[in-house]
VOGU-3710 file (C-alpha; in Angstrom, 3 decimals, decimal comma):
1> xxxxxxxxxx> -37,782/-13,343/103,464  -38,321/-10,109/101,300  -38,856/-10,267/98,159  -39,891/-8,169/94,983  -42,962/-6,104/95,908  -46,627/-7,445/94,491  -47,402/-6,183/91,523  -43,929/-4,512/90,720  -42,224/-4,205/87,555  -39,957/-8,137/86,967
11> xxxxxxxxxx> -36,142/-7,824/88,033  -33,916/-6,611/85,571  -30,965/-7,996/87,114  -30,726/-11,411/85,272  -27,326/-10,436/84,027  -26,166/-11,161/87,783  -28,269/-14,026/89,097  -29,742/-17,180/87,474  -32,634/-17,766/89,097  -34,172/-19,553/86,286
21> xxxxxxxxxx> -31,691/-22,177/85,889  -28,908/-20,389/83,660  -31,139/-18,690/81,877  -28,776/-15,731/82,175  -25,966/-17,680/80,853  -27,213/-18,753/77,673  -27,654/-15,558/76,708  -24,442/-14,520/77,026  -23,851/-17,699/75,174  -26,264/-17,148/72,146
31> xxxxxxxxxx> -24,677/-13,436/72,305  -21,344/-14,369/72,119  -22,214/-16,243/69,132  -24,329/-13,628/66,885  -20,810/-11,648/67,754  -18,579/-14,081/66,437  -21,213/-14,724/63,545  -21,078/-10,632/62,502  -17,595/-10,539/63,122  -17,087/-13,819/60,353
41> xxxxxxxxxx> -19,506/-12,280/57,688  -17,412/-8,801/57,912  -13,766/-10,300/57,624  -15,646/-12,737/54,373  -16,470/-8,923/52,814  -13,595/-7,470/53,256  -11,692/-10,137/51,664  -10,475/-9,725/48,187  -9,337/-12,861/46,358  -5,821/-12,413/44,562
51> xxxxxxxxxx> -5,652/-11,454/40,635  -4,164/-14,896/40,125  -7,764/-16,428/41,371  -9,741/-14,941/38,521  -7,890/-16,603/35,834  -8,018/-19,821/34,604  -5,185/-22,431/35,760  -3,218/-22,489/32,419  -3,062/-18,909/32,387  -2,090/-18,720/35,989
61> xxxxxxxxxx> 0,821/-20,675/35,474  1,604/-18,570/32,871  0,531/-21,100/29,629  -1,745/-21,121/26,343  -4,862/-21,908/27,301  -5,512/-23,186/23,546  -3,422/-25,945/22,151  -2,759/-27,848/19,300  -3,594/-31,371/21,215  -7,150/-29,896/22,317
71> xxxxxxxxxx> -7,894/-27,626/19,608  -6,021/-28,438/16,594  -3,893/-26,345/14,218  -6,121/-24,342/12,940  -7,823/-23,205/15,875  -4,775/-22,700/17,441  -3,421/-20,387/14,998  -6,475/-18,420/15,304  -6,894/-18,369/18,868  -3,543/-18,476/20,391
81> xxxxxxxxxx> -1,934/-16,152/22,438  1,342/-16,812/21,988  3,344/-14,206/21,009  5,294/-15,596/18,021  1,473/-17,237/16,616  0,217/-13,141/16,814  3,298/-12,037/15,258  2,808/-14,123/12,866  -1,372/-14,149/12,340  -0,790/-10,408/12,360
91> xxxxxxxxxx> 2,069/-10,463/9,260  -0,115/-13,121/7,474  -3,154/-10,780/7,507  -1,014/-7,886/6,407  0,266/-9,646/3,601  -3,595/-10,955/2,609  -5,026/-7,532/3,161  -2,240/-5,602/0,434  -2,309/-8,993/-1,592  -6,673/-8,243/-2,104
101> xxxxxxxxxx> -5,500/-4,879/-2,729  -2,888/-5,845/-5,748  -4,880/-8,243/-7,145  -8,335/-5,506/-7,497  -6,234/-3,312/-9,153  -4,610/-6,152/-11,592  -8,330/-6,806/-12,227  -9,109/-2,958/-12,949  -6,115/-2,401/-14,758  -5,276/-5,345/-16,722
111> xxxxxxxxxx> -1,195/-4,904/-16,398  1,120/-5,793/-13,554  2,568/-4,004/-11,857  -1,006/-1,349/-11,604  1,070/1,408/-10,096  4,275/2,804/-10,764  6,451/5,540/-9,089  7,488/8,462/-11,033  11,183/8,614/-10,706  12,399/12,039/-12,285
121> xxxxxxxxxx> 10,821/15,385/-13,513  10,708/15,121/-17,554  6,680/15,415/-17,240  6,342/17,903/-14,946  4,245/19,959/-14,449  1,733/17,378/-15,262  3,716/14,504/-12,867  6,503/14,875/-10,338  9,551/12,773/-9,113  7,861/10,677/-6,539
131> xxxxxxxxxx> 3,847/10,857/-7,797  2,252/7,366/-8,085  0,675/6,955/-11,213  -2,571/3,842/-11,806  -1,615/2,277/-14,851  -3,953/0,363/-17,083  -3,583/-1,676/-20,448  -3,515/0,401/-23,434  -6,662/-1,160/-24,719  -9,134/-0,191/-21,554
141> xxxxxxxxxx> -10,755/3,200/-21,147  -10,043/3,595/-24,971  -10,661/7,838/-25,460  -11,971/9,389/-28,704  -10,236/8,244/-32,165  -7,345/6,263/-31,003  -4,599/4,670/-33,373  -5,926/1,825/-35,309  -5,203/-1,294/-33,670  -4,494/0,453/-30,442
151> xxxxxxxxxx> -6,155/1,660/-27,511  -3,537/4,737/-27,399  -4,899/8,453/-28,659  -2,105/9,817/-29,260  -1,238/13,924/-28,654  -2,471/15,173/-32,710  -5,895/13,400/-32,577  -6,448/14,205/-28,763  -6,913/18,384/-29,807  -9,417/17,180/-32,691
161> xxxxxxxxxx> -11,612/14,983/-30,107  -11,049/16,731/-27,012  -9,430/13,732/-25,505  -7,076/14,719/-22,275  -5,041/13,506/-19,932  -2,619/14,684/-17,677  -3,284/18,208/-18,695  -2,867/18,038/-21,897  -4,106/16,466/-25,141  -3,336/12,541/-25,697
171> xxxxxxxxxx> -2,632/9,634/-23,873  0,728/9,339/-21,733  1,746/5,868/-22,228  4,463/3,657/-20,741  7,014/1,804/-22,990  10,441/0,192/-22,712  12,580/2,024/-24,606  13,880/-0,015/-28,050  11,637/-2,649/-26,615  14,684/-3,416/-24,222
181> xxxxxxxxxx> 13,632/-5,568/-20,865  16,652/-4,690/-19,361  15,898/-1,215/-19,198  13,781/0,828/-17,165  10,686/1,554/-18,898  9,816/5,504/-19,375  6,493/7,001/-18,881  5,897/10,080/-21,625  3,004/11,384/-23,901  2,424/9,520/-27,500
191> xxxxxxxxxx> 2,450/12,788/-30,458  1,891/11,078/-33,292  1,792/7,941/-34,950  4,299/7,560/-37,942  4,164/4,814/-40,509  7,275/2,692/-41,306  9,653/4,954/-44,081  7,987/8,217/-43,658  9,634/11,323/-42,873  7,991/12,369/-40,168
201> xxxxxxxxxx> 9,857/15,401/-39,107  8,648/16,954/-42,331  4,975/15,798/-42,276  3,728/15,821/-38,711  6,919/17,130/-36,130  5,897/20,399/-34,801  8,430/22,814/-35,661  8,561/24,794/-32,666  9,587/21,498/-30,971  11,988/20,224/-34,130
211> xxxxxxxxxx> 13,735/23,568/-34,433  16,031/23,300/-37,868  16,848/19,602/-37,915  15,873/18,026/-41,282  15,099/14,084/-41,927  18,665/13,906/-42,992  20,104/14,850/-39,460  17,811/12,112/-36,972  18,694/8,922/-37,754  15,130/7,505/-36,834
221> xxxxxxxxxx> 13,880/9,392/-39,884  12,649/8,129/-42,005  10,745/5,814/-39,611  12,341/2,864/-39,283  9,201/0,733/-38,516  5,541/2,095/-37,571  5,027/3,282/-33,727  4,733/6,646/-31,660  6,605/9,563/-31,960  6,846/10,343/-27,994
231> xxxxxxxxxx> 8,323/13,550/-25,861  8,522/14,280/-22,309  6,117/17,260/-21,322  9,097/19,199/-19,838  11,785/17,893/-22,248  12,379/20,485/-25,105  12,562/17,404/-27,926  10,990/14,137/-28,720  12,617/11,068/-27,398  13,294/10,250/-31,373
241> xxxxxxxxxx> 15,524/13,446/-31,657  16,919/14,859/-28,765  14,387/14,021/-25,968  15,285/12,121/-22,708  13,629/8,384/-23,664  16,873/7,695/-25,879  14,946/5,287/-27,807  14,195/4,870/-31,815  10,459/5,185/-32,575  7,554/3,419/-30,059
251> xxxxxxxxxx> 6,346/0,528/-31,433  2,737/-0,294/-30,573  4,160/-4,126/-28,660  6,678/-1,562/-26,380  3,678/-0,058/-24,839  2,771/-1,896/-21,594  0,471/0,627/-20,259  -1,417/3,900/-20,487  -1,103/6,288/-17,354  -5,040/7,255/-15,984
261> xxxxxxxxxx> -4,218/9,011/-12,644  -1,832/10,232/-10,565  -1,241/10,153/-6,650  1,036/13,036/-5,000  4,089/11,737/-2,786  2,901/8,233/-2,596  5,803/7,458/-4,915  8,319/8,048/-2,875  8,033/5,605/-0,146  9,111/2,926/-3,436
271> xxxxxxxxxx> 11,669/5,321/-4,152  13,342/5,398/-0,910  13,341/1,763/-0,247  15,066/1,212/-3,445  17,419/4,110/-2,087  18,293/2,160/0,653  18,442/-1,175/-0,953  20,334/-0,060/-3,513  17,892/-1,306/-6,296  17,814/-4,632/-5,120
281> xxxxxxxxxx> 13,872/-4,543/-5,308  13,818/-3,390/-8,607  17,348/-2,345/-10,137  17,468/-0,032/-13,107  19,837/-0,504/-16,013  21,773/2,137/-17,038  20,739/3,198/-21,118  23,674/2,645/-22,637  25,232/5,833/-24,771  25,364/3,707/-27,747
291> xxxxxxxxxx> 21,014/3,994/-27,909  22,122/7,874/-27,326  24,239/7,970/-30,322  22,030/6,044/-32,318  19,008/8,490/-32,491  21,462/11,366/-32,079  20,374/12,099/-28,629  21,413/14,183/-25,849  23,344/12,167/-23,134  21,877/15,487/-20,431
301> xxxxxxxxxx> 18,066/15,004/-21,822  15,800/14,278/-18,680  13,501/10,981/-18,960  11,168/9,803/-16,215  11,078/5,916/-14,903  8,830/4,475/-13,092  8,779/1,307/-11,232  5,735/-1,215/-10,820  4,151/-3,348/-7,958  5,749/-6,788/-8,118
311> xxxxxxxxxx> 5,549/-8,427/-4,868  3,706/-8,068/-1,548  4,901/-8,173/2,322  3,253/-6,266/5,243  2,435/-2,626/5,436  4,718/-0,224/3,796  7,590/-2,556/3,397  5,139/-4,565/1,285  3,660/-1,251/-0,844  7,059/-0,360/-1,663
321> xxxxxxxx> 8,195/-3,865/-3,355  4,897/-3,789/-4,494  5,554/-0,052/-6,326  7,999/-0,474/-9,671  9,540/2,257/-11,238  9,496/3,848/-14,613  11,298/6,920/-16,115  9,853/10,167/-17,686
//
């Protein structure tokens, strides 16, 4: 029988015969498995597992994964997802933040409300319609030679000590007109301090402000009481005469702030809620013309209100209850 030669090279031609017992065919055996075993690992990398996979089961089916039953209120209020807990987690920390806020300026300030909203233009051009002025008692950040038993320096001793504000000499203080709750209070400089029966419009009224009148012609002269003598810094008279305040002389317990500094435009935003409320957050009284006639004052005379920060809610909604008024 022939054969492969002596000493050739070994048949390569297993593929066809089996001359070892099937050797041949468990090798296409063991191949056919390393295929199917390359073939498995590819089609596990190229799968991608569905977004639904990655999250837990109460969020897959769409559910808080913090509740009340496993985590108790207050963890659940903190941690929930829910969209009416945010809503309201997000309010409530609105309402904390402004609510800090109010009460660190109550504590610098010592009145409430700290910040009023300039509501017309008798002190330009030292304030404007709309400017929100920081308010603080009348007996903190006392200036230079102030009125005995106040902490006001009023216009006449703020040009001996140098003592300004707003521009000009003295202290612009806030005070409800006739000591009146009802009305709106009004935010304009002190001039002078006049003691009960003098006649002040001889002894201390500046006569390029008091023109020709006499005592005789104001009915709050002679003083009917001791307090401020107070004027607008546009207005052309004092509030006493024919200035817009329409109220008889300032006593000192009227005065329920002094004004320290002033913020441009911020006003508004208090303003133009009340607009649109129609005063409901903080409604002004009309001064009636009987106060007019009384101190022989002019019913046209511009006075400035502001309004003060009384309550506290969110954002700007909350700033602008928050904001009174007061007139000028």
């Amino acid at each position: 029988m022939s054969g492969p030669s002596p000493g050739g090279p070994p048949d390569d031609s297993g593929d066809s015969t089996d001359d070892s017992g099937g050797r041949s065919t468990d090798d296409r055996t063991r191949q056919n498995d390393r295929d199917r075993d390359r073939q498995d690992r590819r089609d596990t990398d190229d799968w991608t597992p569905p977004e639904a996979s990655s999250e837990s089961p109460e969020k897959a089916a769409g559910t808080d994964s913090v509740t009340i039953e496993d985590d108790g209120v207050v963890r659940w209020l903190l941690k929930s997802e829910n969209e009416s807990v945010v809503l309201a987690r997000d309010v409530a920390s609105s309402v904390a933040i402004v609510a800090v806020i109010g009460l660190l300026l109550f504590g610098l300030s010592g009145v409430w409300p700290p910040l009023v909203a300039v509501e017309s233009g008798s002190m330009e051009p030292n304030m404007h319609r709309g400017d929100l002025i920081f308010v603080v008692d009348d007996d903190r950040y006392v200036g230079d030679n102030p009125v005995e038993g106040t902490g006001v320096v009023p216009l006449e001793h703020g040009e001996a000590s140098g003592h300004e504000k707003f521009g000009e000499a003295g202290d612009v203080i806030v005070f409800r007109p006739n000591g009146d709750d009802r009305q709106t209070p009004v935010i304009h400089r002190a001039h002078f301090w006049v003691e009960e029966g003098e006649n002040w419009v001889d002894t201390k009224a500046n006569e390029d402000i008091i023109g020709d009148a006499t005592c005789a012609d104001i009915q709050t002269c002679p003083a009917n009481h001791d307090g401020f003598i107070t004027k607008g810094d546009a207005n052309s008279g004092y509030d006493q005469h024919q200035g817009g305040a329409q109220t008889d002389v300032v006593r000192s317990e009227w005065v329920t702030g002094k004004a320290m500094f002033r913020v441009p435009w911020l006003g508004h935003v208090r303003l133009t809620f009340d607009a649109i409320l129609g005063g409901m957050l903080a409604p002004t009284p009309v001064i009636g013309s009987a106060s007019a006639t009384a101190i022989g004052s002019s019913a046209t005379a511009a006075q400035a209100s502001v309004a003060g920060v009384t309550g506290v809610a969110g954002a700007t909604a909350s700033v602008a209850v928050a904001i009174g008024r007061r007139r000028s």
